[in-house]
N, CA, C, O and CB atoms as a CASP TS submission, in Angstrom:
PFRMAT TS
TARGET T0000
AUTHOR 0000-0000-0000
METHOD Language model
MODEL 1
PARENT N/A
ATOM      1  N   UNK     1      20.528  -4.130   7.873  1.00  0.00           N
ATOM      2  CA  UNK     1      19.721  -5.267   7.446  1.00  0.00           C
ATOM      3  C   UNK     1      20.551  -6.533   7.640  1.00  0.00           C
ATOM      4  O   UNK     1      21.631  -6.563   7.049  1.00  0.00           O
ATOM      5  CB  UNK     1      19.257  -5.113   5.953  1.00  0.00           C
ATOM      6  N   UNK     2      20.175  -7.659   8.439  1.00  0.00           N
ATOM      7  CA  UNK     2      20.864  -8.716   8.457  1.00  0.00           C
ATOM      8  C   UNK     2      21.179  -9.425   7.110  1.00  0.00           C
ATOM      9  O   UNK     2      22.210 -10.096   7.145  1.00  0.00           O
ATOM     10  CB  UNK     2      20.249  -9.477   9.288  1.00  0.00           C
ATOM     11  N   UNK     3      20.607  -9.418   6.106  1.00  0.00           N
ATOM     12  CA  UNK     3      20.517 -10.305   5.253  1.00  0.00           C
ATOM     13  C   UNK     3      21.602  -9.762   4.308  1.00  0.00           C
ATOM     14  O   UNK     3      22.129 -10.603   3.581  1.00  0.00           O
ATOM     15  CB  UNK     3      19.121 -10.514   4.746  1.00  0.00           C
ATOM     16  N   UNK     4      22.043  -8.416   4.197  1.00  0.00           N
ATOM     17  CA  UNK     4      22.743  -7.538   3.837  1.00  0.00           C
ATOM     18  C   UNK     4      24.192  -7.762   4.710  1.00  0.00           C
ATOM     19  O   UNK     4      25.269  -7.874   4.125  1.00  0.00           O
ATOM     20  CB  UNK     4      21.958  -6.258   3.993  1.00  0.00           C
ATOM     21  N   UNK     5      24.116  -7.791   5.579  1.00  0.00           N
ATOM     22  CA  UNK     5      25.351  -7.866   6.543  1.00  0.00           C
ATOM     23  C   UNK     5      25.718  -9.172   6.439  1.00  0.00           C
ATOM     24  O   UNK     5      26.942  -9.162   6.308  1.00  0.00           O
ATOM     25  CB  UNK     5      25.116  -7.484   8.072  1.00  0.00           C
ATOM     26  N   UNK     6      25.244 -10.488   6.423  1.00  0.00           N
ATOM     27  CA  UNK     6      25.331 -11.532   6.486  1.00  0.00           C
ATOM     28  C   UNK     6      26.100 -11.900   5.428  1.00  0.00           C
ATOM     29  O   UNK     6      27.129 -12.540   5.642  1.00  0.00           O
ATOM     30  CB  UNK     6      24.307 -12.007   6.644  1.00  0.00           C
ATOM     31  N   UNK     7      25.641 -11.478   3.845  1.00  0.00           N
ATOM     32  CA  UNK     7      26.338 -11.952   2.496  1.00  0.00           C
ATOM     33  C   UNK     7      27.135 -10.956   2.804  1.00  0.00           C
ATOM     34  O   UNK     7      28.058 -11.769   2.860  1.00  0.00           O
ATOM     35  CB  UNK     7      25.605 -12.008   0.939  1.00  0.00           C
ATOM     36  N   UNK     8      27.601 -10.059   3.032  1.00  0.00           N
ATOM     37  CA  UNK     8      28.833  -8.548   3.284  1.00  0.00           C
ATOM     38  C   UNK     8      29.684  -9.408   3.704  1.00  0.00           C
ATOM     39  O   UNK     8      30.645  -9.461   2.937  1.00  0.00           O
ATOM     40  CB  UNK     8      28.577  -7.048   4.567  1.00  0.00           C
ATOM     41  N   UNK     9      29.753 -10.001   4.447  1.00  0.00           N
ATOM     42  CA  UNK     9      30.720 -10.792   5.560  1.00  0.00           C
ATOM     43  C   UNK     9      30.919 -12.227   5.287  1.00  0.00           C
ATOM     44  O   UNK     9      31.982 -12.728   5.655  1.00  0.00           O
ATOM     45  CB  UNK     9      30.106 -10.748   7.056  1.00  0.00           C
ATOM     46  N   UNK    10      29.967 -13.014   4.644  1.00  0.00           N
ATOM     47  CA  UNK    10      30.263 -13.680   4.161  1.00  0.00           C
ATOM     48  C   UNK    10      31.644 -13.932   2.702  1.00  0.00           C
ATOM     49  O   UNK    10      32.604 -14.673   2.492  1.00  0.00           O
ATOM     50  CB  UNK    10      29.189 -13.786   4.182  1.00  0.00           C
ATOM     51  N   UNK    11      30.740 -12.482   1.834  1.00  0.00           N
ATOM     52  CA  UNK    11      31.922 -12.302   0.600  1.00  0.00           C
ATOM     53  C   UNK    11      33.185 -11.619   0.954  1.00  0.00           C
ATOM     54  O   UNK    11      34.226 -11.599   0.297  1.00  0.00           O
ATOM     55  CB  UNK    11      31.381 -11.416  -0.630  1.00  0.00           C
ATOM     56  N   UNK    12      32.902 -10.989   2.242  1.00  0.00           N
ATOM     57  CA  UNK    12      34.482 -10.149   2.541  1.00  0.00           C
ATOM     58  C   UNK    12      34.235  -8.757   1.174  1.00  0.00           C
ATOM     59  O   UNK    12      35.101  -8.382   0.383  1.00  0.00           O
ATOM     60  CB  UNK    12      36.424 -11.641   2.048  1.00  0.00           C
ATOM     61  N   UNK    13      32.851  -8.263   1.275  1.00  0.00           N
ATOM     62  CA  UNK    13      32.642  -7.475   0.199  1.00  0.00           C
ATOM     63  C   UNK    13      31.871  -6.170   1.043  1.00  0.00           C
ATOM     64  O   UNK    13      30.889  -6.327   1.768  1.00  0.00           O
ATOM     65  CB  UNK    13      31.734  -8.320  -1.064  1.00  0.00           C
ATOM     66  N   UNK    14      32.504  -4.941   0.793  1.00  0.00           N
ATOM     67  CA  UNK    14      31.285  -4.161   1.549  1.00  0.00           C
ATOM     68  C   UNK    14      29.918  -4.092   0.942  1.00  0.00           C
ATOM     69  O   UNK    14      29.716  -4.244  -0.263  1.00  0.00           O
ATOM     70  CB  UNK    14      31.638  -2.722   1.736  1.00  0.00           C
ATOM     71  N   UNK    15      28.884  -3.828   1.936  1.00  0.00           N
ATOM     72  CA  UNK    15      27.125  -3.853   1.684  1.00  0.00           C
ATOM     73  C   UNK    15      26.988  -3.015   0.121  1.00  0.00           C
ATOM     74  O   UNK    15      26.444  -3.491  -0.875  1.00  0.00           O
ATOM     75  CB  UNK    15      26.053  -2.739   3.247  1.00  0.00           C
ATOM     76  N   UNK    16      27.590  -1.750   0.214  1.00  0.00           N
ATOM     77  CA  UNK    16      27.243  -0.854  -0.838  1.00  0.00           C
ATOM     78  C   UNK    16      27.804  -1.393  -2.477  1.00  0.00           C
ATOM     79  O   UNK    16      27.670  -0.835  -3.565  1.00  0.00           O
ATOM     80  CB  UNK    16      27.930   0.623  -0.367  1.00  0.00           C
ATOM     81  N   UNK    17      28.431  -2.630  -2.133  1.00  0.00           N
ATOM     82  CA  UNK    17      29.104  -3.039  -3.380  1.00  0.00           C
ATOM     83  C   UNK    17      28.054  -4.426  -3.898  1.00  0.00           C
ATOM     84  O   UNK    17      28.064  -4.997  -4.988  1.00  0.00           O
ATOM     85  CB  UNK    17      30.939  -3.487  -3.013  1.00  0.00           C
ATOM     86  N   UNK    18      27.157  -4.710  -2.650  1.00  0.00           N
ATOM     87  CA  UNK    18      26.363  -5.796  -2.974  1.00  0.00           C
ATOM     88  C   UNK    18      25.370  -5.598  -4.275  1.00  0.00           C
ATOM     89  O   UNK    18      25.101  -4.406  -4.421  1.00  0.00           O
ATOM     90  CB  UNK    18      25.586  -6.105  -1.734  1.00  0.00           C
ATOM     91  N   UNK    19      25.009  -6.101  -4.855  1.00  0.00           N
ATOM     92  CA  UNK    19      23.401  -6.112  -5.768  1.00  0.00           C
ATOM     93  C   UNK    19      22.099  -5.569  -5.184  1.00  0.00           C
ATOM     94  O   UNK    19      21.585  -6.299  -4.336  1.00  0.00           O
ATOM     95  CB  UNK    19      22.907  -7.651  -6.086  1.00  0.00           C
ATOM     96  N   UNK    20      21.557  -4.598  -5.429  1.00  0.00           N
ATOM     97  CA  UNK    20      19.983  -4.731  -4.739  1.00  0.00           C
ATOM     98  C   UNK    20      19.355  -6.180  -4.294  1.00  0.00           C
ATOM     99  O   UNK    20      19.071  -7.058  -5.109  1.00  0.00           O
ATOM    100  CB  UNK    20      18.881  -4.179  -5.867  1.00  0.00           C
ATOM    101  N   UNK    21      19.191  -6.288  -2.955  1.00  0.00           N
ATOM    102  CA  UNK    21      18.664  -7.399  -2.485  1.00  0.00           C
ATOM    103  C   UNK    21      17.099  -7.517  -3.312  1.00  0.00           C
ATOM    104  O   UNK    21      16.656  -8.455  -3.975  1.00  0.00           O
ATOM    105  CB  UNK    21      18.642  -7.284  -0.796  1.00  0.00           C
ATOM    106  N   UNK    22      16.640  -6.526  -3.069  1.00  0.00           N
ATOM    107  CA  UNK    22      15.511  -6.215  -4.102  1.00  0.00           C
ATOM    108  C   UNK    22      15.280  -7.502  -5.485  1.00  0.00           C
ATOM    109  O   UNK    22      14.306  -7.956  -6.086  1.00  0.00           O
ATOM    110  CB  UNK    22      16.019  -4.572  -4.831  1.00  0.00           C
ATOM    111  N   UNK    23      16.362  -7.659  -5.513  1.00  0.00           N
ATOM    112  CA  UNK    23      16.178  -8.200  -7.378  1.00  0.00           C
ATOM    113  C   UNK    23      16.262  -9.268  -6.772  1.00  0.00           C
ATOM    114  O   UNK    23      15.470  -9.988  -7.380  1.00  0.00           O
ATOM    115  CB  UNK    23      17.380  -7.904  -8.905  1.00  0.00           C
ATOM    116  N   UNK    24      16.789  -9.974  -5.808  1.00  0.00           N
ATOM    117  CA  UNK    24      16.577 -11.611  -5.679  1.00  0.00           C
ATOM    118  C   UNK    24      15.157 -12.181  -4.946  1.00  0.00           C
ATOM    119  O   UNK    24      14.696 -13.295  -5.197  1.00  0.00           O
ATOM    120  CB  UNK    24      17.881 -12.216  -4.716  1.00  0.00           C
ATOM    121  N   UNK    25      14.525 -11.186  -3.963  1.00  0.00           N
ATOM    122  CA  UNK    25      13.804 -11.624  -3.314  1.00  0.00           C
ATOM    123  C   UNK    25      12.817 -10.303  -2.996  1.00  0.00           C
ATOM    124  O   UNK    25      13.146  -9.287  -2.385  1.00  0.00           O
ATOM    125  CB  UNK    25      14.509 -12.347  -2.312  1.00  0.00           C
ATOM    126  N   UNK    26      11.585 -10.597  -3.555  1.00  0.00           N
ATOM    127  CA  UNK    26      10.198  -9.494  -2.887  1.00  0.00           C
ATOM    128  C   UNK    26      10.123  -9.151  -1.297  1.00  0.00           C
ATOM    129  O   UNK    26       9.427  -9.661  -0.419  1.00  0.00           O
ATOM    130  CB  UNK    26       8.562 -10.310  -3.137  1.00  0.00           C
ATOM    131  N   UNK    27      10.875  -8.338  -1.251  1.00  0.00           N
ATOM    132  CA  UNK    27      11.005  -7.987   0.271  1.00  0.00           C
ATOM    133  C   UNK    27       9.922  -7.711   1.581  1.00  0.00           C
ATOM    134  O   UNK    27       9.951  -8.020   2.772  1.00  0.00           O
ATOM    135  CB  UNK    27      11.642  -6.879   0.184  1.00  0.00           C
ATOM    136  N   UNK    28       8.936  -6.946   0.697  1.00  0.00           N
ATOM    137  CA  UNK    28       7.440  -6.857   1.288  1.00  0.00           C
ATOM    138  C   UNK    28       6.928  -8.354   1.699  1.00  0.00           C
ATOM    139  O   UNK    28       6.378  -8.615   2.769  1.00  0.00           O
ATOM    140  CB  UNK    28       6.331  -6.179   0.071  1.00  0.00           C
ATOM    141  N   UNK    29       7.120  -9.000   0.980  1.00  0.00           N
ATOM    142  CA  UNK    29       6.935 -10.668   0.249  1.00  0.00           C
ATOM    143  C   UNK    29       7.371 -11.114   1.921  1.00  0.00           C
ATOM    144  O   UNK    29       6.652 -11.456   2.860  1.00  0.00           O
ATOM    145  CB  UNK    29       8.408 -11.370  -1.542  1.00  0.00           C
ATOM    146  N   UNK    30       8.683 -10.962   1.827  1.00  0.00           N
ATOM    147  CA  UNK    30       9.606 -11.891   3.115  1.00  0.00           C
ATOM    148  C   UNK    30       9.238 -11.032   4.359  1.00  0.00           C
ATOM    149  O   UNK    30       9.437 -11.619   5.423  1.00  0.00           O
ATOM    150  CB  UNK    30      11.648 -11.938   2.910  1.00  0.00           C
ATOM    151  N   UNK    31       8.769  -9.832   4.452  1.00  0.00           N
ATOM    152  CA  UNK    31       8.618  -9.406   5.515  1.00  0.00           C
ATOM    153  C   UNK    31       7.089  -9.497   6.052  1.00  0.00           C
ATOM    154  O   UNK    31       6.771  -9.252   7.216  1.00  0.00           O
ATOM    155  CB  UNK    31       9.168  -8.214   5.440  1.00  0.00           C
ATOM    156  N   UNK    32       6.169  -9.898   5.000  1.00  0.00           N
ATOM    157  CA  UNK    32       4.350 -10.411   4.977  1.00  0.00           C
ATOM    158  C   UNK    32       5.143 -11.923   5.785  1.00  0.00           C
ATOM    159  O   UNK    32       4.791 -12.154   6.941  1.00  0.00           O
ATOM    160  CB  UNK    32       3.149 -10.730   2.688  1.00  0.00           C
ATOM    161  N   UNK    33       5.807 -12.535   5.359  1.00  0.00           N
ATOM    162  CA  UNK    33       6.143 -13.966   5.644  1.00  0.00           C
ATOM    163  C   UNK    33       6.719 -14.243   7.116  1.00  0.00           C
ATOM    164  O   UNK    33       6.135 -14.985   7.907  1.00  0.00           O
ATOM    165  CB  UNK    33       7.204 -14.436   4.583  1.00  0.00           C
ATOM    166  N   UNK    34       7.670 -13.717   7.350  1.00  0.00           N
ATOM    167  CA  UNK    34       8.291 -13.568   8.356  1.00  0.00           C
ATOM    168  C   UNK    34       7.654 -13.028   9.707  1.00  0.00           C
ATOM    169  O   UNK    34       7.841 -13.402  10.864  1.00  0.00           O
ATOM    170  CB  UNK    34       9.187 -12.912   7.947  1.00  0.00           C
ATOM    171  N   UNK    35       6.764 -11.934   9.141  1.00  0.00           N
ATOM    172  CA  UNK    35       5.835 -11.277  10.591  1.00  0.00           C
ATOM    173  C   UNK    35       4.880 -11.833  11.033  1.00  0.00           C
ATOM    174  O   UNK    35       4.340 -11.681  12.129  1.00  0.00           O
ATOM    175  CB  UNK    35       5.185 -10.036  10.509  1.00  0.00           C
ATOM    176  N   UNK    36       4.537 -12.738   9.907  1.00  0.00           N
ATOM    177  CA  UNK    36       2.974 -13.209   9.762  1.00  0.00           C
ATOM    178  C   UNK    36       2.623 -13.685  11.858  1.00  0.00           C
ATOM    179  O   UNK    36       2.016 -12.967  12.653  1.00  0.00           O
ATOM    180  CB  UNK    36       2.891 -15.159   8.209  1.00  0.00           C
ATOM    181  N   UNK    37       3.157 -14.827  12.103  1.00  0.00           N
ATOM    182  CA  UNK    37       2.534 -15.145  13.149  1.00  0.00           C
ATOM    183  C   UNK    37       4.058 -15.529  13.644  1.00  0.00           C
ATOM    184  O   UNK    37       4.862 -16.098  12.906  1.00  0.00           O
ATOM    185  CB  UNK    37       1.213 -16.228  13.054  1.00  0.00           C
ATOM    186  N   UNK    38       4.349 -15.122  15.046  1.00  0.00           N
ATOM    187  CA  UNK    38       5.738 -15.234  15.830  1.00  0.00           C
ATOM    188  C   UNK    38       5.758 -16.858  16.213  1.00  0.00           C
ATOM    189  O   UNK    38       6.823 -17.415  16.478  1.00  0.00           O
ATOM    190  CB  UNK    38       5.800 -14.120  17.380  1.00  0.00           C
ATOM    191  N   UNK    39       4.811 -17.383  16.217  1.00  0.00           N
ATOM    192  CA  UNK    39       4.692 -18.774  16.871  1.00  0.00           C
ATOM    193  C   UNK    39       5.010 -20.068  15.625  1.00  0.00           C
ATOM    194  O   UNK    39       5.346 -21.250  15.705  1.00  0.00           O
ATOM    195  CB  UNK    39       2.948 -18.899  17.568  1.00  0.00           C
ATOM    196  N   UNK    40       4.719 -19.178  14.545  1.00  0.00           N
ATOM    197  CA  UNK    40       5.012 -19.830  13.376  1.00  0.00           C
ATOM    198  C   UNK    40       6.921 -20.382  12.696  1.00  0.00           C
ATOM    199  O   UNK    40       7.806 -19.677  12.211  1.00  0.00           O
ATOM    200  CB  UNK    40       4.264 -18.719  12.450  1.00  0.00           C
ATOM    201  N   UNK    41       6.881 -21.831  12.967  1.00  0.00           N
ATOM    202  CA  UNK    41       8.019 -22.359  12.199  1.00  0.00           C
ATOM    203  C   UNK    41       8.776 -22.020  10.879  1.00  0.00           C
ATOM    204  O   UNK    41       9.148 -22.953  10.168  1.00  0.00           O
ATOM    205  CB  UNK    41       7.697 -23.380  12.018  1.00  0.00           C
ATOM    206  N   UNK    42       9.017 -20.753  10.525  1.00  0.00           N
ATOM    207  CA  UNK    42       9.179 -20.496   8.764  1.00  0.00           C
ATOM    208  C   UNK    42      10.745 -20.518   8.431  1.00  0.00           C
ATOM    209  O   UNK    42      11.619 -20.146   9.215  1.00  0.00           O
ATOM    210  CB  UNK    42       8.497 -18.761   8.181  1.00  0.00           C
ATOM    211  N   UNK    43      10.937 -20.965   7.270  1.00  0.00           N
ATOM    212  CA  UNK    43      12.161 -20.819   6.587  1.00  0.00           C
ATOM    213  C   UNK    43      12.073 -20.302   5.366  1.00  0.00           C
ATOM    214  O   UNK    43      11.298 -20.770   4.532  1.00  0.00           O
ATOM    215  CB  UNK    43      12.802 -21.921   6.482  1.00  0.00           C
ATOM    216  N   UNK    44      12.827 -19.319   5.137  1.00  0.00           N
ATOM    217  CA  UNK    44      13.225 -19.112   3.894  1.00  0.00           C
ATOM    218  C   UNK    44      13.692 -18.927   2.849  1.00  0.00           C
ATOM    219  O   UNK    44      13.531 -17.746   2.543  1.00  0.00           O
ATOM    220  CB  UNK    44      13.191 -18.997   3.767  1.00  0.00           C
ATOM    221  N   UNK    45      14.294 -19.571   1.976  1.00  0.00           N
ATOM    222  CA  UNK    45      15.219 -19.442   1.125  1.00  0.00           C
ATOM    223  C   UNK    45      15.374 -19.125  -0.397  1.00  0.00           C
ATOM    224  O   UNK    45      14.626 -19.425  -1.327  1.00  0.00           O
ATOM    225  CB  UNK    45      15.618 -20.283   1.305  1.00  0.00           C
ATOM    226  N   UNK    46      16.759 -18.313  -0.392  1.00  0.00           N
ATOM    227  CA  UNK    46      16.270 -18.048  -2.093  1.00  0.00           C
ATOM    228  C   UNK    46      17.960 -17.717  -2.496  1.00  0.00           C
ATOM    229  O   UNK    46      18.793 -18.016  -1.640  1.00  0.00           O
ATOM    230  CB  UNK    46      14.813 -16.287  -2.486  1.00  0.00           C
ATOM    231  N   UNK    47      18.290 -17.286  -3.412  1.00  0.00           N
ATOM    232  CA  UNK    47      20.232 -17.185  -4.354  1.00  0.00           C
ATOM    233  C   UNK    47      19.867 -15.748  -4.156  1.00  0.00           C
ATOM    234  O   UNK    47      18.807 -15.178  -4.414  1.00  0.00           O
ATOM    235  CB  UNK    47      20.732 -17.882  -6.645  1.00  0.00           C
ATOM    236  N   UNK    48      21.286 -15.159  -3.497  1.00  0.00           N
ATOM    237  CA  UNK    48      21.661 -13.935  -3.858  1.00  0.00           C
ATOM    238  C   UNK    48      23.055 -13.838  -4.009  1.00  0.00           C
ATOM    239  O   UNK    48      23.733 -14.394  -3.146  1.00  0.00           O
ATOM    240  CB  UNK    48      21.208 -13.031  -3.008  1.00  0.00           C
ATOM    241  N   UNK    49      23.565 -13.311  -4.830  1.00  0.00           N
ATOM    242  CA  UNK    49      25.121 -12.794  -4.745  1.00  0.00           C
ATOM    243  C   UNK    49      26.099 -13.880  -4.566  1.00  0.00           C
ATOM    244  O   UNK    49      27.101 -13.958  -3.855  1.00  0.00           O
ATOM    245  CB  UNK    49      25.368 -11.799  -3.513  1.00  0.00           C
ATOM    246  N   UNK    50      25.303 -15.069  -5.772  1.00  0.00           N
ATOM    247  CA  UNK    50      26.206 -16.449  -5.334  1.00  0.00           C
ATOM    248  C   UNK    50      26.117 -17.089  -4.250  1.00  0.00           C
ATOM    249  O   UNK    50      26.941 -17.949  -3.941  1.00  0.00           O
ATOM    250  CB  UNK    50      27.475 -16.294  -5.263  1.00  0.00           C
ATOM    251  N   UNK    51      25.017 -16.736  -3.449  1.00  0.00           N
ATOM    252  CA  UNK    51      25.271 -17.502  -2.316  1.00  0.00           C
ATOM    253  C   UNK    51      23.654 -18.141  -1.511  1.00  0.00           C
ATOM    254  O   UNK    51      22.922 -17.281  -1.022  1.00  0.00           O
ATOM    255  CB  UNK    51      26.226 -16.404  -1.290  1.00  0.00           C
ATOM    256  N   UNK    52      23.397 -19.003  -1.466  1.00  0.00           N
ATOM    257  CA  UNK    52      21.885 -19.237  -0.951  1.00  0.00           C
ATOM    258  C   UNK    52      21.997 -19.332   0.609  1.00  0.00           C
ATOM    259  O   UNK    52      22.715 -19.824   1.479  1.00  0.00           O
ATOM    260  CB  UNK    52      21.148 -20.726  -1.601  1.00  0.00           C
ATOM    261  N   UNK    53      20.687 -18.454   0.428  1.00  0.00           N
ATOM    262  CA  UNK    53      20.232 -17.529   1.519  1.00  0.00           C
ATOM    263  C   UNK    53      19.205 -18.251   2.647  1.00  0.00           C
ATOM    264  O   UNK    53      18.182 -18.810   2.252  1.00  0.00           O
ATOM    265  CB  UNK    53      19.463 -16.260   0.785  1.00  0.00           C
ATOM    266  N   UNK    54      19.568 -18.195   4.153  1.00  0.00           N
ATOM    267  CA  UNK    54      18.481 -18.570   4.729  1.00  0.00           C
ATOM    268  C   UNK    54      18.054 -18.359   5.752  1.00  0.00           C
ATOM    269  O   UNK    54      18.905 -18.395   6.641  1.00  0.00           O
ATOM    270  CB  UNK    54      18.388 -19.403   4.730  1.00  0.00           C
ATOM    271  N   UNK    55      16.981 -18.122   6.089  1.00  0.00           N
ATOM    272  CA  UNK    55      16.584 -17.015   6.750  1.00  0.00           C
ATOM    273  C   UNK    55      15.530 -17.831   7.611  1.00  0.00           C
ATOM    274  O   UNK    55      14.687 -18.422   6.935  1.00  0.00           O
ATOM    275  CB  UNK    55      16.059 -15.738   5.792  1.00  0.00           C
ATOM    276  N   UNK    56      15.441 -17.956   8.911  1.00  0.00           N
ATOM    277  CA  UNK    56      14.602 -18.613   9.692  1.00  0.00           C
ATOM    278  C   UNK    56      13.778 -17.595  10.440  1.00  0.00           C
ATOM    279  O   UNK    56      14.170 -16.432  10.337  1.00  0.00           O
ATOM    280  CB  UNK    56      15.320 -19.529  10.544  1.00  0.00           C
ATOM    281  N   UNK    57      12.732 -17.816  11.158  1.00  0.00           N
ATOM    282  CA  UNK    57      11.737 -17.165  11.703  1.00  0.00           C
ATOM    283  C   UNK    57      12.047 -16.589  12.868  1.00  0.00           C
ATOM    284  O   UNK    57      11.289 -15.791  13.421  1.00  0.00           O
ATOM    285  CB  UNK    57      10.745 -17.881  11.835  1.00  0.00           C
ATOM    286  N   UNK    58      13.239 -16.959  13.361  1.00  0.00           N
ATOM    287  CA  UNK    58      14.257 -16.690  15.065  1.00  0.00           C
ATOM    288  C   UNK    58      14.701 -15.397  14.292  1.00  0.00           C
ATOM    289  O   UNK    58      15.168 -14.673  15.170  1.00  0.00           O
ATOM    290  CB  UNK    58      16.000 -18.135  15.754  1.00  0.00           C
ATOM    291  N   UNK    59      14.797 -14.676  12.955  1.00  0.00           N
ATOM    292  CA  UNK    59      15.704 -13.922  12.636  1.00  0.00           C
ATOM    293  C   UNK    59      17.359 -14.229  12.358  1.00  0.00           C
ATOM    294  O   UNK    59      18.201 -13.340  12.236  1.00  0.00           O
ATOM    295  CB  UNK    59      15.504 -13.166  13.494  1.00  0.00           C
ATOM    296  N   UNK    60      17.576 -15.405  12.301  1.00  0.00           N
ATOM    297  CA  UNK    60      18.877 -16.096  12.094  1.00  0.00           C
ATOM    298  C   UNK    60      19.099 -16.608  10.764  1.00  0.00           C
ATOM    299  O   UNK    60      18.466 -17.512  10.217  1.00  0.00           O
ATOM    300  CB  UNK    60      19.022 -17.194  12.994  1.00  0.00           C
ATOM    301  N   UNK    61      20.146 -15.881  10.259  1.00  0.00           N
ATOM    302  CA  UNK    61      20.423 -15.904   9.164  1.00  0.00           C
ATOM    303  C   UNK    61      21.761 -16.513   8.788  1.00  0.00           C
ATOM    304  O   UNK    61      22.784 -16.330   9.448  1.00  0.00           O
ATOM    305  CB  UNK    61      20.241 -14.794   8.826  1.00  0.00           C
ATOM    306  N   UNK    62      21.671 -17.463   7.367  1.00  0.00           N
ATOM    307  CA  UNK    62      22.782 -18.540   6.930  1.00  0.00           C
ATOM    308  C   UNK    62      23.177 -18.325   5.642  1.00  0.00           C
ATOM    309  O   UNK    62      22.281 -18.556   4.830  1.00  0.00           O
ATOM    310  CB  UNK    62      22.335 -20.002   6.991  1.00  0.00           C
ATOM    311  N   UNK    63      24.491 -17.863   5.053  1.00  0.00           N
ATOM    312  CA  UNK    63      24.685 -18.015   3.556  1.00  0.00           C
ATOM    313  C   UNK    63      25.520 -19.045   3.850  1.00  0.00           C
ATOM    314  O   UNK    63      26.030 -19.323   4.935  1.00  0.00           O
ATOM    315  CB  UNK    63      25.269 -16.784   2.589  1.00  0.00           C
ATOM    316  N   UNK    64      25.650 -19.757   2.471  1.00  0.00           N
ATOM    317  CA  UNK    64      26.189 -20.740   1.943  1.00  0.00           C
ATOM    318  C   UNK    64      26.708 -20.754   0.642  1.00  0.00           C
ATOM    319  O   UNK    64      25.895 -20.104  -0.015  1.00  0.00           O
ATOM    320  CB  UNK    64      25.474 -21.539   2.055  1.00  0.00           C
ATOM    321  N   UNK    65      27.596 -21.128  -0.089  1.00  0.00           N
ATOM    322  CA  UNK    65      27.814 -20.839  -1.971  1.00  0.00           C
ATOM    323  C   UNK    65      26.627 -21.415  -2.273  1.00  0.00           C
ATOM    324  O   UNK    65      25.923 -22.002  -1.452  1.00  0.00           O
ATOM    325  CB  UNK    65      29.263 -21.702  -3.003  1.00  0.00           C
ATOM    326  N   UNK    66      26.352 -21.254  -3.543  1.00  0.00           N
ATOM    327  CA  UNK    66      25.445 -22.009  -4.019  1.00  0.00           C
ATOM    328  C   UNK    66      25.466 -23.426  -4.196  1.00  0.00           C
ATOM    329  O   UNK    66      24.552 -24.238  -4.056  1.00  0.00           O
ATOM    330  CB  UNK    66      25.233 -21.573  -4.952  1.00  0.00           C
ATOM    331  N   UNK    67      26.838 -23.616  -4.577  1.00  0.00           N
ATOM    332  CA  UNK    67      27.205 -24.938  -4.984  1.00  0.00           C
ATOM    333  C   UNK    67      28.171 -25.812  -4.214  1.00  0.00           C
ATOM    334  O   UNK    67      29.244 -25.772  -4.815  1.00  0.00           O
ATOM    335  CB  UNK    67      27.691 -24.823  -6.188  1.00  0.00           C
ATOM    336  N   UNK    68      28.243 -26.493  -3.268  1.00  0.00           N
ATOM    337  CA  UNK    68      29.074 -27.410  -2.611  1.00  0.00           C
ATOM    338  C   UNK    68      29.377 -28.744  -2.984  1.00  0.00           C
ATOM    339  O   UNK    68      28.640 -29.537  -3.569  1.00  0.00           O
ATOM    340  CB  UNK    68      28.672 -27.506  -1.551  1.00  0.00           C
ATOM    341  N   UNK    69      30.803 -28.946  -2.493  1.00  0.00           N
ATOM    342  CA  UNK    69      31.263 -30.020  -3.309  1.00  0.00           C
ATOM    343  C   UNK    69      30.866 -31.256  -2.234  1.00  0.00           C
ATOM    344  O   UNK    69      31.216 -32.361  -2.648  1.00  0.00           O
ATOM    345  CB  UNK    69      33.000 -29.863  -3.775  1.00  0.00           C
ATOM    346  N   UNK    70      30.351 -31.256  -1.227  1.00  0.00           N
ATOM    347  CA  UNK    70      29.484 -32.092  -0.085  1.00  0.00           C
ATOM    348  C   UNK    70      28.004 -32.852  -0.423  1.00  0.00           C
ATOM    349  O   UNK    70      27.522 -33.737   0.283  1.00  0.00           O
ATOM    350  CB  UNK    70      29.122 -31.001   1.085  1.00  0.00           C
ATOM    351  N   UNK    71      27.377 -32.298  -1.686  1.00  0.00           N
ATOM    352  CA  UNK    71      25.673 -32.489  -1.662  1.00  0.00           C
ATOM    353  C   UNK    71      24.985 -31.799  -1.070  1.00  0.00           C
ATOM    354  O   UNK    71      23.813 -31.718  -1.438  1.00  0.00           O
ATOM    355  CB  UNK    71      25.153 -33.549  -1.206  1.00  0.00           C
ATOM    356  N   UNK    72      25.500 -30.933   0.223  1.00  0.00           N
ATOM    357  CA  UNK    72      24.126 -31.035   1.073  1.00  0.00           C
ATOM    358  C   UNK    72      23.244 -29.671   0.775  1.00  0.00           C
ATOM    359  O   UNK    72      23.986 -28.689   0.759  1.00  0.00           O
ATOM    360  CB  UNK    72      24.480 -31.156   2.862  1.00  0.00           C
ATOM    361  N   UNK    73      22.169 -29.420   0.588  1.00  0.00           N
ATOM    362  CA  UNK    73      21.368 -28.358   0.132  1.00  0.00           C
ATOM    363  C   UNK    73      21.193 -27.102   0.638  1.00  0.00           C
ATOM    364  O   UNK    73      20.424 -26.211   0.277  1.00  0.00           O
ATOM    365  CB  UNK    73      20.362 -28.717   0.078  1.00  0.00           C
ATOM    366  N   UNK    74      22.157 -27.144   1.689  1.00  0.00           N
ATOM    367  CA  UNK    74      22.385 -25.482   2.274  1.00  0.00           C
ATOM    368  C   UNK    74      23.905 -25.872   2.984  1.00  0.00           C
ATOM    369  O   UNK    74      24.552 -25.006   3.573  1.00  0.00           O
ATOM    370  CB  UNK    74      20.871 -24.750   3.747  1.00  0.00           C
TER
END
């Protein structure tokens, strides 16, 4: 799962040590969202594992801490 691999590597933490992705984000939810229409512009974001999550419609995926000492919102 990218979104899984992405915070893994981000925290320098293995996958199996992560949190159920489950509990941050309705997965059925993001995958109704994401499939919906390929032509469609979507982003999506939400906090997992300290780190906000983002997930574009290309399948390209961005963590970030939650909190930066910059302002900027991802």
């Amino acid at each position: 799962m990218p979104i899984a691999e992405a915070v893994s590597d981000a925290l320098e933490t293995p996958i199996e040590e992560l949190p159920p992705l489950s509990r941050a984000i309705d997965l059925d939810a993001l995958d109704a969202v994401m499939t919906h229409k390929r032509s469609d512009d979507v982003t999506v974001t939400f906090s997992y594992a300290g780190l906000r999550v983002l997930i574009h419609s290309t399948n390209t995926v961005y963590v970030r801490p939650l909190h930066r000492g910059d302002n900027h919102p991802l």
